[in-house]
Every structure is written in C-alpha cells, then in structure tokens.
N, C-alpha and C positions, 0 to 999 in steps of 0.2 A: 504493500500500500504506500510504502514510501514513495517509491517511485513515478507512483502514478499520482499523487499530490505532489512532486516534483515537476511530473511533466504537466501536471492542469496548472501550477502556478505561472507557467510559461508561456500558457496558451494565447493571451489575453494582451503580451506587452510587446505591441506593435506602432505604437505610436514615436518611436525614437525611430525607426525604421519606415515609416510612412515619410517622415519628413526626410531620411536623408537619399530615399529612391527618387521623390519630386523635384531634390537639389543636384543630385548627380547627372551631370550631362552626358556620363555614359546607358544610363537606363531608362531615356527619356523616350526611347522606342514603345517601352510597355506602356505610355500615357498615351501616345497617339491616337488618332482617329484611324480605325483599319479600313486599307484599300484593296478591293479584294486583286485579284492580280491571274491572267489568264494562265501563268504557268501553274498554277495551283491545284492538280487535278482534282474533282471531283472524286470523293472515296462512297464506298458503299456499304451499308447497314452490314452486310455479310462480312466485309474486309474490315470493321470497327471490331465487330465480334471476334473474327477470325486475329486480329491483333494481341489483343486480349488472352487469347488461347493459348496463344505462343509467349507471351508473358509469363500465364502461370505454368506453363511448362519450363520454363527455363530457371522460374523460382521453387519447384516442385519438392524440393526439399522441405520447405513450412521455415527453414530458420529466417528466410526474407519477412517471413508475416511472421511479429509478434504478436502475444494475443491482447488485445484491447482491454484490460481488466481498467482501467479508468471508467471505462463505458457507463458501470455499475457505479459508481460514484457520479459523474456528469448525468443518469439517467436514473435517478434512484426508484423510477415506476417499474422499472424491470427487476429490482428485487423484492418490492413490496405489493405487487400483484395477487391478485384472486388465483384459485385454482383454475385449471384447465385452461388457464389465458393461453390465445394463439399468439404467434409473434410470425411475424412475415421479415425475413432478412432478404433486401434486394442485393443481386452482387454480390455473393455471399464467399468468392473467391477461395481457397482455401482456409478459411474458416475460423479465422483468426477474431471476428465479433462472436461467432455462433459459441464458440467455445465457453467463453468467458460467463453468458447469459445460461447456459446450461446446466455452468458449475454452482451458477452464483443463486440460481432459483428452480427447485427443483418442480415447481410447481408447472412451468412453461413448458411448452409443446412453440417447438420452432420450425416451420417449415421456409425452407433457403431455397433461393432459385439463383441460377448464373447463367450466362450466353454459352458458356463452355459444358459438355457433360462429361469430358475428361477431368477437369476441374470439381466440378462436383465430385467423380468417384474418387479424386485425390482427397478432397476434404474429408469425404467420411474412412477412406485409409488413414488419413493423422489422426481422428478419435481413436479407433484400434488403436493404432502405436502408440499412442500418449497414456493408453491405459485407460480410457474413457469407454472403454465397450458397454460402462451402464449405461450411457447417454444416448447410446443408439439410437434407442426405443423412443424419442424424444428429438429425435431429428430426422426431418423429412425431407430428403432435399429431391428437386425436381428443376428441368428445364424449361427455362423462358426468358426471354431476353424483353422485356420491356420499353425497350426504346422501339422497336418495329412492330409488336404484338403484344393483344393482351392477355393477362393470366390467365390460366383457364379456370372453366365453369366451374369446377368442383372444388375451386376457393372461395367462386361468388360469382351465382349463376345470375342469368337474366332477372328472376325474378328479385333475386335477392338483393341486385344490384341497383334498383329501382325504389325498395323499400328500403334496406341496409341505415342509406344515408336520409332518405326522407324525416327518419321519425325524431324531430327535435322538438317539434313544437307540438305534439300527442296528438293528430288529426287522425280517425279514425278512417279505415281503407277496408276496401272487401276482405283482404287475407288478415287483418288486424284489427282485433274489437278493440282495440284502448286495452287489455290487459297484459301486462307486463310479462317478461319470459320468468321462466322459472328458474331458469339458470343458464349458466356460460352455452352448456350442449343442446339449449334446447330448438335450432337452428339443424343441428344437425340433426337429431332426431328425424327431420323433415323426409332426407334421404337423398334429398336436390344437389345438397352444398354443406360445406363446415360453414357457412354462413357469414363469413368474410372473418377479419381477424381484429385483435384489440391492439396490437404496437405494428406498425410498417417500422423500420430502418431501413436508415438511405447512410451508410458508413461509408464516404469517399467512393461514391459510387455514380452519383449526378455528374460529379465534372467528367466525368466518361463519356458521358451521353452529349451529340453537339447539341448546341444551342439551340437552333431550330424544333429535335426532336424531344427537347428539356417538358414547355407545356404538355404534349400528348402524354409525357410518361409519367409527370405528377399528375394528372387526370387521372391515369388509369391505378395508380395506388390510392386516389380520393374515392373510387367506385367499389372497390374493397374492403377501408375501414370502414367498423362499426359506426354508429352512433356512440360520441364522447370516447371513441378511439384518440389514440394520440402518435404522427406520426416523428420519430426520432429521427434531427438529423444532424452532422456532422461531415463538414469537407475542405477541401482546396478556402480558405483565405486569399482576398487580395494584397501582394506584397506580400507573398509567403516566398520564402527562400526558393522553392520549388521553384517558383514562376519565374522570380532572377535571372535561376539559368539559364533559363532559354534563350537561345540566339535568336537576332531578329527575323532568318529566314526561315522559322520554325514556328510563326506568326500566322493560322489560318484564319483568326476571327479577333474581333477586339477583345483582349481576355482569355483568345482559348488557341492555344498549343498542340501541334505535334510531336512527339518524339520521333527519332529514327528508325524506331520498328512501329510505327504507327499507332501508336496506343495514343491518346488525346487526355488534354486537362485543362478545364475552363476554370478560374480563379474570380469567388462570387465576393460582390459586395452586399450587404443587410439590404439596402433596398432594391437589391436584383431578387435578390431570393425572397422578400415581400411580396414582391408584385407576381413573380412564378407564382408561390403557393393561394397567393389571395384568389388570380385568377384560376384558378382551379377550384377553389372553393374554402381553400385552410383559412383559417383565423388562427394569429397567432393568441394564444391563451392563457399561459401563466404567466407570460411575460409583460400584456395587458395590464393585469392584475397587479404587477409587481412595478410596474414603471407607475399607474395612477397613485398609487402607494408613496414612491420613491419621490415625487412631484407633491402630493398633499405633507411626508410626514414632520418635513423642517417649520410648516408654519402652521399646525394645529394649534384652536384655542379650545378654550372650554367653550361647549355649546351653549347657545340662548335661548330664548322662546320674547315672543313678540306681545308684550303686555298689550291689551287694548285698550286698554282706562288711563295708561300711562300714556300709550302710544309711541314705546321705546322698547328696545331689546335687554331681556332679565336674565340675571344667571337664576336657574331653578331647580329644585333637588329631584323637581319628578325628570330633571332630563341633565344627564351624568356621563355622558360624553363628550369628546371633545370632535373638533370639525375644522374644516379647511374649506372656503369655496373656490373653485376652481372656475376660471374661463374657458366655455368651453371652443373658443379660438385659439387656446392656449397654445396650439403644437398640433402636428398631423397625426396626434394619437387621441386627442381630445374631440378635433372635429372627424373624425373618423367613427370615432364612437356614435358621437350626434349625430351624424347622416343616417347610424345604423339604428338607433333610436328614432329619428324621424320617421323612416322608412316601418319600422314594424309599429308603431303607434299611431300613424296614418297622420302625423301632424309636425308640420319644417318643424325643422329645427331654427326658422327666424322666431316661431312663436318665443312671446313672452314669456318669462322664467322669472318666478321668486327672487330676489334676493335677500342675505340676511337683515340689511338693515334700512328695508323700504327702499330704499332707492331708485331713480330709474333705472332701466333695463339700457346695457348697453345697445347700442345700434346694431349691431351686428351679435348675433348667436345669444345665452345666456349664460348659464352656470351649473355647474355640479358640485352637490356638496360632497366632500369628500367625511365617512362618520367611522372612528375608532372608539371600540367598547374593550375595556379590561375588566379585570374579572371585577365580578359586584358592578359594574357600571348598567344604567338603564337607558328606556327612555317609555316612560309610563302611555298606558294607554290615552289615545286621543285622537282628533278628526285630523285631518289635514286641510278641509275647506274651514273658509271663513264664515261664522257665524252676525258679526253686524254687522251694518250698511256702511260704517265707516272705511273700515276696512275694506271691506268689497269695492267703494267706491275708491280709494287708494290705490290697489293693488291688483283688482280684479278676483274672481272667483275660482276655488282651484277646482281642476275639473282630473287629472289623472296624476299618479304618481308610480315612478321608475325607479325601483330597488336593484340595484347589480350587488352583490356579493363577490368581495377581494379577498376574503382566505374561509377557509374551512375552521369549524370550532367544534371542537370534539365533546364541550358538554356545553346544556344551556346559549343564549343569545340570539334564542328563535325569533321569528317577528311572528306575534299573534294577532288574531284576530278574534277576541271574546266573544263577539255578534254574530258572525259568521253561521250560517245556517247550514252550508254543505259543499263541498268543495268541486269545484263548475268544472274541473279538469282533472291530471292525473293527479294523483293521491301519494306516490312513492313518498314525497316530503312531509307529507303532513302527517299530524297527529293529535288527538283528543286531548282536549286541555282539561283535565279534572279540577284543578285551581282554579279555575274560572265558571265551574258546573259540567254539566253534561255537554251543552254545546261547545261551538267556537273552535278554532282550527289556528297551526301552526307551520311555518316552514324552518325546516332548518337550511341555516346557510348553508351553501354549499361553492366553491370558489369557482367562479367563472358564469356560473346560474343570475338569471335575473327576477325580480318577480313588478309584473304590471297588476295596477286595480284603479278603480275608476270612484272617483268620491261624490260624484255624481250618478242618478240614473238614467234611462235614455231619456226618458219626458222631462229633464232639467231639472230634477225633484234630489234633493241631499240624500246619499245614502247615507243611511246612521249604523248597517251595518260593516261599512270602513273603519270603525274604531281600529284602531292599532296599535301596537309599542315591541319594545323589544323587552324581553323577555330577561331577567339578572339573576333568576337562579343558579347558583351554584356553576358558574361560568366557569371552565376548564380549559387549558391548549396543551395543541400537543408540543412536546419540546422541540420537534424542528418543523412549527408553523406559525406565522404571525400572529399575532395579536386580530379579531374579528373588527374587519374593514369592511364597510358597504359604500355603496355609491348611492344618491339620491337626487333623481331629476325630478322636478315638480312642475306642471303646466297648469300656469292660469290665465284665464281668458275674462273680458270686461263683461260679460253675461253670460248668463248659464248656455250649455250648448248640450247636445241628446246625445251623450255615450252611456253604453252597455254597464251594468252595475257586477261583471263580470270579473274573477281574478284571472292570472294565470301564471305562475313558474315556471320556467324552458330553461335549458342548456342557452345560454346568449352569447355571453364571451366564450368560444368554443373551438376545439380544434376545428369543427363540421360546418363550420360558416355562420352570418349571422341570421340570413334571412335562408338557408337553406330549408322546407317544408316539406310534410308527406302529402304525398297526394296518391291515389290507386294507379298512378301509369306504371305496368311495367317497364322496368329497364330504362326509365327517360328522368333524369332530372328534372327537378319540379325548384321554381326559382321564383320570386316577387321582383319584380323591378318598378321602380316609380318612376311613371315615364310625366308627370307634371303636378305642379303645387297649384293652380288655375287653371280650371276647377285640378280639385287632389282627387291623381286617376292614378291606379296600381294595375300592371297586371300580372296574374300570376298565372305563370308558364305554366304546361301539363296538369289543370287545375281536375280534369276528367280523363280517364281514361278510353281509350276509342271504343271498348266494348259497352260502357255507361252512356259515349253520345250516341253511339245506335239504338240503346234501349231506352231511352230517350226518345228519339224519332217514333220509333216502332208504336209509344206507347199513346203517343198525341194522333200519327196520321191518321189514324181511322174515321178519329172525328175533329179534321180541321173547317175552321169557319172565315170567312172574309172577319179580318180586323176592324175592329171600329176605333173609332176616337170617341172620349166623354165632352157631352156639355156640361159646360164649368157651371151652371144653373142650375141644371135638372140630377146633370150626374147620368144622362140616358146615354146609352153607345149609339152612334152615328156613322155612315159611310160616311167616306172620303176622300178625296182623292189626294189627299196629303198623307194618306197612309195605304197603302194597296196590297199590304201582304195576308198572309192566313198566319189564324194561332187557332192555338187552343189552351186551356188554363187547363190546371193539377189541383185536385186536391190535395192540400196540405197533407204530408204522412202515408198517401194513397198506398204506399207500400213500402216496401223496407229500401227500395234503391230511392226512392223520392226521399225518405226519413234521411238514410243515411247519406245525401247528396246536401239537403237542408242543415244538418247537424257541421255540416263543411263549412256549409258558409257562415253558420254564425260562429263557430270557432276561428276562422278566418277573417270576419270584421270586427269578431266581438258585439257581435250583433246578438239577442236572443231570438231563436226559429218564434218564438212567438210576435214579437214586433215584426213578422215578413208577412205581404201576398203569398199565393200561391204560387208555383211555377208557371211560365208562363213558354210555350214552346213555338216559338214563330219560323215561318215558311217563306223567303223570298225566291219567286221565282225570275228569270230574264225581265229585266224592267221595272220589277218592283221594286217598292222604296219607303221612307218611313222621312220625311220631312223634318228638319231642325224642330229641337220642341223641349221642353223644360218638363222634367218628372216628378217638380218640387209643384205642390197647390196655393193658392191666392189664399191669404183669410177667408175672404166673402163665397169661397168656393162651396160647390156641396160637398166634396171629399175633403175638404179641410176641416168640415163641421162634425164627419162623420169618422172619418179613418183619422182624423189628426195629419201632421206634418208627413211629408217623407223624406229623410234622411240622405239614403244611398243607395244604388241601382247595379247589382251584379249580372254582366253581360256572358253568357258563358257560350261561345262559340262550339257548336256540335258539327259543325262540317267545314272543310276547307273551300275557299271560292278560286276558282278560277282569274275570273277579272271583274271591281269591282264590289261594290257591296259591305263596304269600309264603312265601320262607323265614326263618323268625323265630328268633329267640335270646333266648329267655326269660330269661336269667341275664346277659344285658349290660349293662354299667353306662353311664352317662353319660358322653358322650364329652366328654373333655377338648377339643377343639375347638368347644365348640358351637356359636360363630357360624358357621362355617363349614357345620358342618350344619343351623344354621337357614337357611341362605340360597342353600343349593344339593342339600343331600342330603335333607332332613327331607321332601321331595317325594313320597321312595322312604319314610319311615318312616310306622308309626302306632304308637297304643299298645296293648298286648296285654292288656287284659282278662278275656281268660282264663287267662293266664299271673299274675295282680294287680295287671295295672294298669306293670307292671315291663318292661324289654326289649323288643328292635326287631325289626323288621322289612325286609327290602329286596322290592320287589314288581317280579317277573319282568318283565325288558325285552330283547327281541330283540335281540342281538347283545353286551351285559354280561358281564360277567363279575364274580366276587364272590371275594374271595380270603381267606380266613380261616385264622389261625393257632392249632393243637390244643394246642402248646406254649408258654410265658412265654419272654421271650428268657433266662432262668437254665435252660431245658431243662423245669423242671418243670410237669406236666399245668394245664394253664388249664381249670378248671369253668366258666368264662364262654361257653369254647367250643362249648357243650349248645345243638343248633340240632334242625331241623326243618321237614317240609313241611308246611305248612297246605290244609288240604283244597281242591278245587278247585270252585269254585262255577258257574262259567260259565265254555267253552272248555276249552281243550288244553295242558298246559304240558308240554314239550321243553324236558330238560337235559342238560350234558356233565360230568361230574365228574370231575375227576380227582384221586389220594389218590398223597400225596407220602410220602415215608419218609425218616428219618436215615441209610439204609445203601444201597447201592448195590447194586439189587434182582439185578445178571447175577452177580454174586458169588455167589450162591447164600446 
C-alpha cells in the first residue's frame, strides 16, 4: 500500500510541468492546431486492433503490466460493493486491473472483454500462474472490441437496453409495474441477459480508441450500465511524460499519437472528457456533490428565518444549521445545474428565486442555498410558502421547492413530512414516522438524489400538507463521509400559479444523466429536451412505444367522427373549416393501456390523471389541418365556468408524417437555450413563412410526445401559447392529446 499512496500522491502535480511544456520552445509542436497532412494514411479498425495484439504479444510475459492495486484505493466502490455486483472491464489486456479487483473483493463477478482473444487466453494463463486459480470462477472474459461493435446481447439485450437506463425517475412501463427488483440477479432470472452490469472500467483504454470513434464507444458502455451504475475511469493526462515523447511526425490528431508499431494514444483534458461522457449521457456525480460543497464550505453562516413582525432575518433554535447562498451564475457547475433544474421542473431558470435577506433578485439566474447539518442540528417543521400579504406582496409567493442531497448520513437527518398522507411515487426512501403518529412520511438523504414538492396545489390553493423539517435524531456519519449537505432551490412567483401538490425523489445528480426517463420503447433512448421558454414547450423523445401508438389507433378508428370546435357561449361542438380532421375521445381509464398511458403523463408533468380530459385520438388526412388557436379558456367562457382553467396540452405523436403536418406556434419566441436547440432540437424546427418569417415548429415523430404550457408560471394566459396543425401534404398523421386543467375535473 505504500507504494500505491506513493504513486497516487504523484498523480495530481502537474502544474510545474504545465507551465514549463507552454515555455519551452522545443515542445510547442504538442500546443498546435493539427493539420491533417495527405501523407498520413488512413488506418483501419482491424489494423488498431490488430496493433494492439502484437503489443500484448510482445509484453506476454505480464512483468510489463503491473497490477493496479491503487485502483482499490482511487475506486473505493469496488471494494465496498453488494454481493453479486457485475463489473464490466473494457480493455482488459493482460489483466493487470482485473487482478487486483478480484483479490480485493471477493464478492464481484468481473467479466473483461479485449480486441485480442490471444490476449485474453494470456490473461486468464497469468491467474493460473500467479496462483489465483480461485478467481477463475469469477472471471469471465470474452471478445469484443468496442470501438467498431457493440457488446453482445447476453450483457444487455435489446430489451434491457431500453429499460436498463430508463428507470430514474420511476415511470411505470408494460414490463415494469413500479416495483423494485428483488435483488442484484433478479435481471437474470429473466433468461434474456445478466441485465447489464453495476461498474464499467475504462483503465487506459479510451486513449486507444481514435477520436472520432471515442463518442460511439462511450454510448455503447452508457447502454449497459445499470441504473445508479457508476462508470470508472482513468487514462493518458494532458502533458503527461508519455505524450513528450513523441516526435512531431508521430502527430495524427491534435492530442493523439502514433507509435511505431501502431498502437495510438490521445492525451485528454477534464473538459474533453466532460463533454465525451455528458454527450453520451454520464453526469459527473460525486464530484458535483463534492465541488458545491468545496464552493459553499469556506463561507457558511449560521442559518436564519425571516421574522414577519420584524421584517428582518432571526437566528432561531427551531433552525440549527448553518448555510451559504450561492449564485447560481456562479461557474459552469452552478449554471449547469440550473439549466438541469429548469429543464425537469418545467420553469427557466431566469425565474425569481428567494433570497436570504429580501433583496432583489439579481438580473440574471438566482440562488442556491447551500445547508450543513451536524449531529443534533435541525431544522423544525414548517411551510415554505408565505402566509401574509406583506410578505407575499414583497417577495412573491412560493410555489415549489428543490432538495438535492451532497452526502449520504448513515443515521437520522431525514426530511419529513408529518402531513403527508401517502407517498405519490416510489417508496425505497421513505418510511413511517411513529414520532409524528401513524401518518406522514420521510426520505432519507441519499448523495446525488434530489427531492421536488410543490407548496402549492394545482387550483392555487396552499398545500398544508408541505409541512417539512429535517429530522435531529440521533444524527450519525460515517467516518469516511461528510458531514449531511443539501442543496435548496426555492421558486417564487408574484401570484399563485396551478402546480401539482405532488412529491417526488429521483437519482438527479447521477452517473445516468439528468433528465434521462423511462419510457416503454424498447431499445430506444427516451430523453426530454426543452426546445422553448415562450410559450414552455418540452419534448420528450420515445414518450410511447410503436406497439402502444398502434393500439392507440386501433382503439379510436372504428369510431372516428368529423372534429368540431366549441362555442365559447354555449360550449356546443361546431363544424368548421378551421378545423377539418377526425377524433375520437377515451374514456378516462377505458383500460389498462389508457390507465397506464394516463398515469405517464401525470408522473411526467406532475400533473394529477384526475385534473386531465380524456384522451383525445385525432386523424389528419392529405389536406387537413387544425388552424392557430389557444387551449387556455376566456373567464366569460362556458368551459371556464365549468371545467375551470387549463393549464397544459400533451401532444403525443402516434404516426410519422411524410410531409407536413407540423405543429407550429407562430407566436414563439427564441429560445433562451439556443445552443442546445441548435444542436439537437432545430432538426425538428423550420421557419414559418407564412406565419412572417416568426415561430417554430416540431415535425411529427412516432412515439414523441410535445408538452406545452397555456399558462406563464404567475398563472396568467401565455399568447405565445397560439399553436396549430399545419396541413398534411403527404401520408397520415395520428395524435393523442391530452388537455390538462387547474381543478380537479371528478369534483365536479
């Protein structure tokens, strides 16, 4: 162990060496901008591998590879694992990682894959020789070369590969009621797949792969891990001695290297390897956790509470921790965060944000509080909305609040909830609070976990069973864990506005991305992207599966009808030629695919299935079309009087179109994101022309879905929200709609 706290204190001091490779004029080749150069031939997947081969053939003896015993110290999840934990080692070489992880935890099952299956029969010959023939049994190794193909099925088959990563945020799917597995094997049980695995390692094995084919091969290790998997990695440094010595005609890429028998080495910088794993789908996650920490922990004070009689900030014994607020423009880790909170809480991040001590909201972004609890420290139950007009009139009214959880606490410092009448989602965290009676519900922190809840209902009405606090019993840690840090985002808006009186707990800081969701597609990634804050439209990618939008179709066409339009008087349905397509309406519940379609989308707005219409399944044929029009009602309407307000309009695309048939929003403004929509949504956009040249469009894709809000989060009507079907030019377009309300429609 010396040694290897030897070698990890070394790891890290590269900054005397940073400065004097930028000064030397002999090494100013490695800073260049690279030009690619025609004598350069092109090499081929087969001849990388094939390099490779002869590599470890020529080091075949195992003394060139020592074994990695650091690993288990730089990776302490690989000794302190559940049983049966899978471990996936990419690259796996002669076996110099595999080794160490085998000895170090007996509990792991590790199956190794390499481009070479010479190389692999060598690796599992140096366990024999070394004396490790009990480990055998425990090492699986097989061939696949990951940079050209992916692993096979019987790691993580189609289907598994579909739900595997979906399930972060608990949405239930045909093959998954919401209940939890039973255990690590219960996956394999199935008889499909081991069901993907809980550690990937990538040990110096990325900078092998070129650049180009870098994206595909972390994609294809994110399609494998689990849920709340974590993938390990370690490689080539920028200004690593390695990199030095290379001559400059050994130069095939900015950063990446040939040697002379052709083996390749790409030297990453932190925000190369960010943007690789981000776009694939990784969240970095402990590190999250550990930098907001590292950023709050120098200017913590003792926390206040906001007298109202005084109309000044109190130190007070029911609240005994201390706090930091943070901006959250602070740094690309802070607004990162906030984009990812905006994005899952359906409200920018320019919304207004609390501060501690009244003040105005800066211009730009707002705040996080940063809150540490030591042991005995609280913070008593209590509302989070304002109770007088003073304040409300001050400050505005809080309508939702963002718990992220920075370290794990091994006893005590739950957030409870005493009122709480039953828990709206999964259950793992929670638990029966006896000290507070029979009811009311708890979570325990858990580090990188976030918890949302709404101190509002959707009809603008205080929920009072939001009472809250954290919980000072007998508070515990463990000895190599922080001290219990959470994070606290708070949205208030200057009038009440209709959200869901809904909680919910997810994985959010997470190796598996932030806004990654389940949805029932097999085998297809399922993603939310916010393609605009005017009106706030989301859509979420593979929201259905192709076998649900058939059974869908199948279930309406028998008995479709010409569409009407309501008069905003009578409330009677009306032809029109502003609308020209066929529906048909669902009843609410009609059956278990309606139920469990319905139960989607209000876990997915936060909406309750009771505040919804029915489904609504419409039919455009060549030429038909559905004219600009608002889904939100006038006061003086008759649907206003009767159903109340509506809220927001889920659009869910059951067939692909040909040409045409776009639902477009003439009156939407440029979206505050727009990299984001240049470089992954603006696919689905064009510009409307006949609307001025103004406003977007989203163009019908099988299994999507489009979620658009009628209302500004202050409650009041969004004219941005004026959308429409654009006529159909060529093909058939199948949709499901469904029209959400602020009141809770069985009420009558």
């Amino acid at each position: 162990m010396g040694e290897a706290a030897e070698y990890f204190s070394k790891d890290f001091q590269w900054d005397d060496l940073r400065i004097r490779v930028e000064n030397d004029p002999n090494l100013q080749y490695h800073l260049l901008p690279f030009e690619p150069s025609n004598s350069i031939p092109s090499v081929s997947p087969e001849a990388d591998s094939n390099a490779w081969s002869r590599f470890h053939l020529r080091h075949s003896s195992g003394k060139f590879f020592k074994e990695r015993r650091y690993l288990l110290k730089e990776f302490p999840e690989l000794v302190s694992c559940k049983k049966y934990c899978k471990v996936l080692e990419v690259g796996c070489g002669n076996g110099s990682t595999v080794i160490p992880i085998l000895r170090g935890n007996e509990n792991i099952i590790i199956y190794a894959c390499d481009c070479s299956t010479e190389t692999l029969e060598r690796a599992k010959g140096i366990l024999n020789d070394a004396g490790f023939a009990s480990l055998k049994d425990r090492f699986r190794p097989f061939y696949c070369d990951f940079s050209i193909s992916k692993f096979p099925t019987w790691l993580a088959c189609n289907s598994c590969r579909g739900n595997t990563f979906q399930q972060q945020r608990g949405f239930t799917t045909p093959e998954n009621d919401g209940s939890p597995a039973t255990g690590s094997l219960a996956l394999e049980e199935r008889g499909c797949c081991i069901g993907g695995v809980d550690f990937i390692t990538l040990i110096f094995t990325l900078s092998a792969v070129p650049l180009q084919r870098m994206p595909a091969s972390i994609r294809e290790c994110f399609m494998v891990l689990k849920p709340g998997g974590l993938l390990l990695f370690r490689d080539y440094g920028l200004y690593d001695m390695t990199m030095l010595r290379f001559a400059q005609d050994q130069r095939v890429g900015f950063r990446e290297y040939v040697r002379l028998d052709g083996t390749r080495s790409y030297f990453f910088c932190l925000n190369t390897l960010r943007d690789l794993f981000a776009n694939a789908g990784f969240v970095e996650s402990e590190k999250e956790c550990l930098k907001l920490i590292k950023l709050a922990k120098p200017h913590m004070r003792r926390s206040v509470l906001f007298d109202t009689k005084l109309r000044k900030n109190i130190e007070n014994s029911s609240r005994t921790s201390t706090t930091m607020i943070l901006n959250t423009r602070h740094d690309r880790l802070t607004r990162r965060i906030e984009k990812r909170i905006a994005e899952f809480t359906f409200h920018s991040y320019r919304t207004r944000v609390i501060l501690s001590k009244g003040r105005p909201p800066p211009k730009k972004g707002g705040s996080l509080y940063i809150l540490h609890y030591e042991v005995g420290q609280k913070f008593d139950a209590h509302y989070d909305y304002a109770k007088d007009e003073c304040t409300i009139k001050e400050r505005g009214q809080t309508i939702v609040t963002f718990l992220m959880y920075l370290s794990d606490v091994e006893e005590g410092g739950e957030t409870v909830f005493p009122a709480a009448n039953k828990c709206a989602s999964s259950a793992r965290w929670w638990k029966k609070l006896p000290i507070y009676g029979k009811d009311g519900l708890s979570i325990k922190p858990k580090m990188g976990d976030a918890l949302l809840f709404w101190s509002m209902k959707p009809d603008g009405t205080l929920d009072h069973t939001t009472l809250h606090g954290v919980k000072s019993e007998d508070i515990k840690m463990r000895r190599d864990s922080l001290p219990h840090l959470s994070v606290e985002k708070i949205y208030d808006f200057n009038s009440n506005v209709c959200k869901p009186e809904l909680s919910f707990s997810i994985p959010f800081i997470s190796p598996i991305g932030g806004m990654r969701l389940r949805s029932s597609t097999k085998g297809k990634d399922s993603w939310v992207e916010c393609i605009s804050w005017e009106p706030r439209a989301f859509i979420y990618h593979n929201f259905l599966s192709e076998k649900e939008c058939s059974q869908l179709i199948n279930l309406a066409k028998p008995r479709m009808k010409r569409s009407l339009v309501s008069d905003q008087k009578s409330w009677k349905g009306l032809v029109s030629s502003h609308r020209t397509s066929t529906g048909r309406f669902l009843v609410k519940g009609q059956n278990q695919l309606v139920r469990r379609i319905e139960k989607r989308i209000a876990e997915f707005t936060f909406i309750p299935v009771e505040n919804g219409e029915g489904l609504s399944i419409l039919h455009y044929e060549v030429g038909q079309k559905f004219d600009p029009h608002y889904d939100y009602s006038r006061p003086e309407s008759f649907n206003f009087k009767t159903l109340g307000q509506r809220i927001a309009t889920l659009v869910m695309y059951l067939s692909d179109v040909k040409e045409g048939g776009a639902t477009v929003f003439p009156a939407a403004k440029k979206c505050p994101v727009s990299k984001q929509c240049a470089s992954s949504s603006r696919r689905w956009w064009k510009k409307l022309p006949e609307y001025g040249g103004e406003g977007l469009s989203v163009k019908p894709k099988m299994g999507d879905a489009l979620l658009f809000w009628s209302l500004k989060p202050d409650s009041t009507l969004d004219p941005t929200s004026l959308h429409g079907s654009s006529p159909v030019i060529e093909g058939d377009k199948w949709v499901g709609v469904k029209l959400m309300h602020v009141k809770d429609l069985t009420q009558g």
